[in-house]
TIROZA-327177 format. One record per residue (C-alpha): x, y, z negated. Coordinates in steps of 0.001 Angstrom, whole numbers, padded with zeros to 6 digits, always signed. Layout:
<pts>
XYZ;...
</pts>
This chain:
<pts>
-047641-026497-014190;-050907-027251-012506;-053418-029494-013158;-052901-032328-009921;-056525-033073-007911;-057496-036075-008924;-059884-036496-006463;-057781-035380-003542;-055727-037908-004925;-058186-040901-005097;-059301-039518-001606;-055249-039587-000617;-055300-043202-001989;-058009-044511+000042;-056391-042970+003261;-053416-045127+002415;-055121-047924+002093;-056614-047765+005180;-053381-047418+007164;-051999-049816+005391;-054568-052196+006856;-055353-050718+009833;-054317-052749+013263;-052450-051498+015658;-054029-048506+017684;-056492-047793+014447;-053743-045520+012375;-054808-042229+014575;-058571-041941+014348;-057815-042609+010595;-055314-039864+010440;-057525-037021+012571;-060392-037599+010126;-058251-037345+007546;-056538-034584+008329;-059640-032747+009405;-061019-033233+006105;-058540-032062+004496;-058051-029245+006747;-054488-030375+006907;-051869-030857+010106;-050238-034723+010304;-046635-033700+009199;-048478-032144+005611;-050830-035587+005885;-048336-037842+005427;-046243-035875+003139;-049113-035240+000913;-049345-039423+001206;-045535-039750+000024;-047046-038139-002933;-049343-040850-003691;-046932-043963-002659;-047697-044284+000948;-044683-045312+003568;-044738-044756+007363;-043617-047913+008864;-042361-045435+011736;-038974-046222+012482;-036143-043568+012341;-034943-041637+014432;-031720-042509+015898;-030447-039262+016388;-031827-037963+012357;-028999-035652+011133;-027616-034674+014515;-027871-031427+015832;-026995-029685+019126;-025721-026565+017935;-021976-026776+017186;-020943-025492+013421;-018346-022604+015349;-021771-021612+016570;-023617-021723+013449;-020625-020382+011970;-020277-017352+014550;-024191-016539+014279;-023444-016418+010036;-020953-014149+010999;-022508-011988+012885;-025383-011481+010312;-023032-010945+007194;-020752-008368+008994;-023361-006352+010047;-025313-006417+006265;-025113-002809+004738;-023552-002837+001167;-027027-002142-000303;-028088-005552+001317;-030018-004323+004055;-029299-006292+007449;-028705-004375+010551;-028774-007194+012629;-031543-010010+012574;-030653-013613+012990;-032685-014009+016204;-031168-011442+017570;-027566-012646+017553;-028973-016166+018627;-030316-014296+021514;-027249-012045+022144;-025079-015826+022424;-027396-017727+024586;-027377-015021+027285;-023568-014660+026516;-023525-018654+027235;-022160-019509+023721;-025314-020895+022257;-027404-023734+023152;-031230-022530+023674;-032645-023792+020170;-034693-021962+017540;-033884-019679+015282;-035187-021919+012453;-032628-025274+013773;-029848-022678+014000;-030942-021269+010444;-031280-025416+009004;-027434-025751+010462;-025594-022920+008977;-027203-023930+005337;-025954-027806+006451;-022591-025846+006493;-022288-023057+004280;-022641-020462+005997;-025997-019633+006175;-026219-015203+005685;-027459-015697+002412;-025217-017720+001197;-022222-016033+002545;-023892-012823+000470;-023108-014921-002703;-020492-013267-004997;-016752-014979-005345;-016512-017224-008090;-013595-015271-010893;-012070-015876-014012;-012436-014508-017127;-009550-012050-018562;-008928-011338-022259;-007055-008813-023932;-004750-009759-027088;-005271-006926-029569;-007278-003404-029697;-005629-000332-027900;-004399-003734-025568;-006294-002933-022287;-008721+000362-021870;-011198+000675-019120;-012320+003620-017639;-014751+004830-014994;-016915+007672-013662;-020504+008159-012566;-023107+010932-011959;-025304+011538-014933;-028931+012055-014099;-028388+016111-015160;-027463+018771-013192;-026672+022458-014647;-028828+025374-012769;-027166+028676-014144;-030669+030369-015096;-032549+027286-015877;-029533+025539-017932;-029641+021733-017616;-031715+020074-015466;-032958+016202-014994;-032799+015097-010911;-035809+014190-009407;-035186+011280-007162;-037978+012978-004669;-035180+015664-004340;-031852+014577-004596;-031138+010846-002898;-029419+010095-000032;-031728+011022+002934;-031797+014780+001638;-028108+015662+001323;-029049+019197+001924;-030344+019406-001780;-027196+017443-003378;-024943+019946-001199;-026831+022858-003197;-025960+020856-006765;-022791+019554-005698;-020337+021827-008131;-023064+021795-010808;-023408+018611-011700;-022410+016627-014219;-019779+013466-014378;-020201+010947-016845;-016467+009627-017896;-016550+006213-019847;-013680+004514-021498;-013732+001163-023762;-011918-000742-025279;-011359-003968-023484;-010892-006572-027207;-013805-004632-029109;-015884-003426-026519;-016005+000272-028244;-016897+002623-026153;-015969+006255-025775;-018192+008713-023537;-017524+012191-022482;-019323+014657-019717;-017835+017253-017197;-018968+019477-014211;-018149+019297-010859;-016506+016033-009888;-014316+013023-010225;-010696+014834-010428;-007517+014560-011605;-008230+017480-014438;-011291+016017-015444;-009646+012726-015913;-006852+014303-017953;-008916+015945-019776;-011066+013085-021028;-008357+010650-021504;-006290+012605-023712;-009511+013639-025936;-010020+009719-026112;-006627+008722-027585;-006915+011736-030145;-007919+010984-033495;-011200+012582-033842;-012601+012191-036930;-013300+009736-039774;-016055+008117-037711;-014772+006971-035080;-012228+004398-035624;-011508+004219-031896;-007556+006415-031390;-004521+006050-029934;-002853+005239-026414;-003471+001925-024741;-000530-000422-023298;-002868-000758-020515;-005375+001376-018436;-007873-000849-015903;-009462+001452-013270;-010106+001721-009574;-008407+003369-006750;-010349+006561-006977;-008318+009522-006092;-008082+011113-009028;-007467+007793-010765;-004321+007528-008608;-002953+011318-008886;-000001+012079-009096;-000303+014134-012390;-002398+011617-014029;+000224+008469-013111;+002728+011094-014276;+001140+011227-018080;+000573+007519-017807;+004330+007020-017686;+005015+009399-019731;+003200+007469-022434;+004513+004173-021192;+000632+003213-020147;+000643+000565-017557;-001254+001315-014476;-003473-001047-013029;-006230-000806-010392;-008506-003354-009237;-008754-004134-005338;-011278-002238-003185;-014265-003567-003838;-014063-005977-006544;-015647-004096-009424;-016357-006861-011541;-012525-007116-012383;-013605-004019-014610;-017189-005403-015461;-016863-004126-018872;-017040-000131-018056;-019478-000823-015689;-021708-002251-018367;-020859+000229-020895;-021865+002750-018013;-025559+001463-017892;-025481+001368-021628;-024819+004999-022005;-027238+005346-019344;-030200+003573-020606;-029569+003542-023968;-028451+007435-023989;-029388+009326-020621;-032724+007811-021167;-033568+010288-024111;-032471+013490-022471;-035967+013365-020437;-037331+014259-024065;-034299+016681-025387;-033762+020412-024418;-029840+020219-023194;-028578+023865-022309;-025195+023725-021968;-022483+020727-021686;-021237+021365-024871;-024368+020114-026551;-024878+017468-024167;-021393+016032-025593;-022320+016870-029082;-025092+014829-028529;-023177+011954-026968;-020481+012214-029850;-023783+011368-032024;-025221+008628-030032;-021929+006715-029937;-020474+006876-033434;-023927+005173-033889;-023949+002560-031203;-020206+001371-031985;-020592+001443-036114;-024547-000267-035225;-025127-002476-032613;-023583-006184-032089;-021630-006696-029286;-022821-010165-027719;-019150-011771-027373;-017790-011023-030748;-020853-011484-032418;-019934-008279-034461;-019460-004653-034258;-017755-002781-031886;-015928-000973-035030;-015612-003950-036783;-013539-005799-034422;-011462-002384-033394;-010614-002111-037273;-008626-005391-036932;-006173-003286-035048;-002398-004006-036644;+000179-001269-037014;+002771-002055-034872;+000011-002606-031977;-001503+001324-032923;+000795+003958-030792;-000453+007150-032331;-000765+009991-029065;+001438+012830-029432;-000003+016271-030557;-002272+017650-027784;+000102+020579-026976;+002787+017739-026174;+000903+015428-024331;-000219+018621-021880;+003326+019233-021015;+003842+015419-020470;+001003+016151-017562;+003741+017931-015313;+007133+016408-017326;+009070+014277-014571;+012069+012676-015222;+015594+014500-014136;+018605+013132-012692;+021514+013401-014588;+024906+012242-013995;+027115+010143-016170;+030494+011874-017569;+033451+009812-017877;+032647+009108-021544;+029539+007489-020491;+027826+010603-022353;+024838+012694-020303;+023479+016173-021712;+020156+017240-021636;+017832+019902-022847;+014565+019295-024190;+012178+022541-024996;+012301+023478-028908;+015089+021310-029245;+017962+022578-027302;+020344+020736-025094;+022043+017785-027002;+024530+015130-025511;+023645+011278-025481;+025489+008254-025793;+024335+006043-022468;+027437+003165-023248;+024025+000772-023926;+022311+001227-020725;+022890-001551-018441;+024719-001121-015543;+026179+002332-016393;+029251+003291-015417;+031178+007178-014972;+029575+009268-011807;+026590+007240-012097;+023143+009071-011688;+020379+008233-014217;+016659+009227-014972;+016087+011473-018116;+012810+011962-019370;+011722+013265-022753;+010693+010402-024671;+007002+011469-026243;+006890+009821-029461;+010263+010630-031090;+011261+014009-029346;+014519+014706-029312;+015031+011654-028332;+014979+010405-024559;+014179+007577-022388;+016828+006536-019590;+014522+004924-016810;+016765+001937-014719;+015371-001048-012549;+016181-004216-013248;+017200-006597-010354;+013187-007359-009882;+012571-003944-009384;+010613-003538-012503;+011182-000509-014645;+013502-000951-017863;+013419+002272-020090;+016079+002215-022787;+015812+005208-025792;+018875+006977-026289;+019011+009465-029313;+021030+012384-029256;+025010+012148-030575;+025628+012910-034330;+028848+015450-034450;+030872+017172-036920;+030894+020431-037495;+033375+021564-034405;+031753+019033-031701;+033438+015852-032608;+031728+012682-032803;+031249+011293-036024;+032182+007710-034116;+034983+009212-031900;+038527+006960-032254;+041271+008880-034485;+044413+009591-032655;+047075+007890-034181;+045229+005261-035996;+042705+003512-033966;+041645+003019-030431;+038210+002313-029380;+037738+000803-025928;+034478+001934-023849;+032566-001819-021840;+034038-002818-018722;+031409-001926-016241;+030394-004178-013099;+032339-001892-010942;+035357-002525-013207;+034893-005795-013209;+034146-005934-009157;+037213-003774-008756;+039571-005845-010533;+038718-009209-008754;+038941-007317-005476;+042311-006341-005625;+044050-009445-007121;+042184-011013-004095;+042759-008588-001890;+046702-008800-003158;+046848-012697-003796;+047627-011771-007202;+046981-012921-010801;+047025-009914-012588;+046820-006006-012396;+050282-006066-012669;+051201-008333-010136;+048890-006305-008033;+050472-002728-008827;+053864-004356-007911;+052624-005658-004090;+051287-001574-003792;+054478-000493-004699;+056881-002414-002504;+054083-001510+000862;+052787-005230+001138;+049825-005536+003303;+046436-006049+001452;+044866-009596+002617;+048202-010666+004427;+047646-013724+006093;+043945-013460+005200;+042643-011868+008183;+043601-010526+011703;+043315-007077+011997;+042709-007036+015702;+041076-009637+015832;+038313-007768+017442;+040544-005831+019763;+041962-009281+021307;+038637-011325+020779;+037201-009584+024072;+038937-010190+027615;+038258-007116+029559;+037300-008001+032975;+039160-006950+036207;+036545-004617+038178;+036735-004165+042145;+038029-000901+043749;+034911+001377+044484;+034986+003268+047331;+035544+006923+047360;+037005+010352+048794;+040472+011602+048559;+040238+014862+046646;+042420+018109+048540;+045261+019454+046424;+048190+020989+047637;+050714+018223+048397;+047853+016171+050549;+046927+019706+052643;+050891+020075+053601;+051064+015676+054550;+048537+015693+057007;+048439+013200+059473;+050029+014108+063510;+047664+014841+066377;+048859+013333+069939;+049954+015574+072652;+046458+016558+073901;+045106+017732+070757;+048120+019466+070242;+047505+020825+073323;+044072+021606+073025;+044673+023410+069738;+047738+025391+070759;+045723+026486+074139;+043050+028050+071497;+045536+030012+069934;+047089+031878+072951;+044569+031370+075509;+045591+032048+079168;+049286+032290+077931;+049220+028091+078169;+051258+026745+080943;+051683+023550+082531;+055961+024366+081725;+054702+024614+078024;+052773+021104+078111;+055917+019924+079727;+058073+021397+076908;+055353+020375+074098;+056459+016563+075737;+060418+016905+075983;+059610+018335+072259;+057721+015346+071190;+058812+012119+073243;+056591+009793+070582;+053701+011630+071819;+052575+012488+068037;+052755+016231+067011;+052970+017183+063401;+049986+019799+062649;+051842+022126+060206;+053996+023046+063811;+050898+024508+065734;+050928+027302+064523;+054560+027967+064721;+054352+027014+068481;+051478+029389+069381;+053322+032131+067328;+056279+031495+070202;+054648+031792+073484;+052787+035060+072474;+056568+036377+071117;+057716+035486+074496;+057621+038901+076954;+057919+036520+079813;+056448+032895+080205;+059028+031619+078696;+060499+028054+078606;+059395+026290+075679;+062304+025000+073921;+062727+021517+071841;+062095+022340+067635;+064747+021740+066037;+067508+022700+068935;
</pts>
């Protein structure tokens, strides 16, 4: 802390003084000499003068702690800023600017950048402070082998074929030359870290090429192997923490993970810290490891893990871990046995990678068959399962750590996953089962299933009986099920069909309606018959077509037969009456 001026004090001092007494009108040439001495403006005068006890008498403003620009402006302008901020921090878009942009818009009073800037800290939500990280909880594991973390990175080595492994030179490989990381990109090298989330141990392994679901195999199944002596650090986990990386989310891997019965979890997009323990352990190995390769001759991968295998049976048997205040071995070594699942042998846990559970359907003894590699195909009691019941279709899946055993996969009515482990039926020497009922001396009854059950209260209700009896008797004798329970067309008589008006149409031609056509009166008769036999038409034979027809309506199906008669006729003859 500095040393105050205790003569710009005394000096400060006598400048109060002199306001104090000054009359009115005096205070300003006291203040300009002042301030010109000090090579000050007023507004630092008098707060320098707070310093030393002096008081303005100036009265307050009225309007102190009021503000023109509305807090859904401040709050818009805040906005702005954050949404456009890059994730390495940098801003895209300056606060002036987005004033600017909502004054001409009309949405922004015409103040300073620096009011705007004093009323979005006033409010919270100033850039900066909306840049502040959420506030979270801590989580704790209950045991070792509880929770594992794991996470990838690039390690700061790249293998060249000819020139082996290879440190990157930030001048050459960062973002704005992608060119150069293109010519790297299936030589370099991942960094794959796993700990252990109650004793912090860490396990680190390298790889080429990239983050994939392989690579992640790979590694996680060489971390739950025992490994040596050394390295107290085995087994699988109940839990794996990671993000949503592709690879993390494979299909293959989330295969082995059930397979195991490892609970998948994976933290939201973007919210690292949830696994802030890997990420820690990931600038460990990179300061406290990486850092010496710069100083080592690495050729190949295999001696790069070699040395890693080195570095951290030595950090987790050495160095104190900061929350348990021991070692990382220490505190794994606590582990009990029930809480240690010991992995399967390598060669089992690789065909777990691709092992997905069958469906397999229920026989009417509540028995399903199955065949497991090296162990043959073996029938299984599924009686315990809930829900079961004959022609039902279950999941079968080897179960990993007591082959020949299996694991029937159900939900329960949350949805959740319930596994129950079946092992396979114990049988005499011709295929009987050692717990099968003997005929003629006891009788062994297999559970009433829901359906049973469901079935049974159906039909006494659907029978208005008390019994299965009762209920086989109604069947018999043809009673209706649910009589006097429900209407069975009631749907049928529940809607009143409407009566619709006759559209208007054409009569369609058929036979009958050709042959009943409607009469023609004496001049279309006329006219029609006169076409027929041209110049043959005679005024006697419009007098005969009238004696013929006194109604004056001729039938058209007679036309014909009339013009048929006059040309028969050698002479004009005299038409005679039909029907005479």
């Amino acid at each position: 802390m500095s040393n105050p001026n205790l003569a710009k004090q005394d000096y400060l001092r006598e400048i109060a003084a002199k306001l104090t007494a000054a009359e009115f009108g005096g205070k300003a040439a006291i203040v300009k000499t002042a301030c010109e001495f000090l090579s000050l403006s007023k507004p630092q005068l008098y707060r320098e003068l707070e310093k030393v006890g002096f008081k303005s008498e100036r009265k307050q403003r009225s309007d102190k702690g009021k503000t023109v620009v509305p807090t859904e402006v401040a709050e818009m302008i805040g906005g702005m800023v954050h949404v456009a901020t890059r994730a390495n921090g940098k801003k895209t878009l300056p606060m002036t600017t987005a004033l600017e942009m909502l004054i001409a818009d009309g949405k922004a009073p015409k103040v300073s950048a620096a009011t705007v800037a004093r009323v979005m800290k006033q409010n919270m939500c100033h850039p900066k402070q909306l840049a502040t990280p959420t506030a979270h909880t801590q989580q704790k594991s209950l045991h070792p082998n509880h929770v594992w973390q794991v996470d990838a990175s690039i390690c700061v080595l790249f293998y060249l074929p000819k020139g082996g492994m290879q440190v990157m030179d930030e001048k050459k490989f960062y973002k704005n030359k992608p060119a150069n990381v293109k010519k790297i990109e299936n030589d370099r090298v991942i960094r794959y870290v796993m700990t252990d989330h109650y004793s912090g141990s860490i396990y680190v392994e390298y790889v080429y090429g990239s983050e994939s679901s392989e690579n992640l195999i790979e590694i996680f199944l060489n971390g739950i192997q025992k490994r040596s002596d050394q390295e107290p650090m085995h087994g699988v986990p109940n839990i794996l923490y990671t993000d949503k990386g592709c690879a993390n989310t494979s299909g293959l891997f989330r295969n082995l993970l059930e397979r195991l019965n490892v609970t998948f979890m994976a933290h939201a997009t973007g919210n690292s810290q949830a696994k802030g323990q890997v990420e820690n352990a990931q600038n460990i190995v990179e300061t406290q490891f990486e850092g010496r390769l710069r100083f080592m001759q690495i050729n190949n991968i295999q001696e790069l893990n070699a040395q890693a295998t080195a570095w951290r049976m030595y950090w987790n048997e050495t160095k104190i871990h900061s929350r348990t205040k021991r070692s990382r071995n220490a505190v794994w070594q606590t582990i009990k046995p029930e809480q240690l699942r010991i992995a399967p042998p390598m060669e089992l846990c690789r065909e777990l990678i691709s092992t997905v559970p069958v469906e397999k359907t229920v026989k009417a003894n509540l028995t399903v068959s199955h065949a497991i590699q090296g162990y043959g195909s073996q029938d299984y009691d599924v009686r315990h399962v809930d829900g079961v019941y004959p022609k039902a279709k279950l999941q079968i899946v080897v179960n990993p750590y007591r082959a020949p055993c299996i694991d029937v996969i159900t939900k329960d009515q949350y949805g959740n996953e319930v596994i129950f482990t079946c092992e396979p039926m114990q049988v005499d020497w011709v295929g009987f089962g050692n717990d099968a009922a003997i005929i003629g001396e006891e009788i062994k009854a297999m559970p009433q299933s829901k359906i049973d059950e469901n079935r049974k209260r159906i039909l006494k209700k659907a029978y208005d009986a008390d019994t299965l009896e009762q209920v086989d008797k109604a069947i018999a004798k043809k009673k209706p099920a649910y009589e006097g329970q429900l209407n069975a067309m009631a749907d049928v008589t529940a809607v009143e069909v409407p009566t619709y008006i006759n559209r208007a149409g054409e009569q369609m031609q058929t036979e009958i309606s050709r042959r009943q056509v409607a009469p023609v009166n004496l001049i279309q008769a006329a006219k029609q018959i006169r076409g027929l036999v041209g110049d043959l038409w005679t005024p006697e034979c419009m007098a005969a077509l009238k004696k013929s027809y006194p109604n004056g309506e001729v039938p058209q199906n007679v036309i014909p037969e009339i013009a048929e008669g006059i040309k028969a006729a050698t002479q004009k003859p005299k038409l005679r009456v039909v029907g005479e």
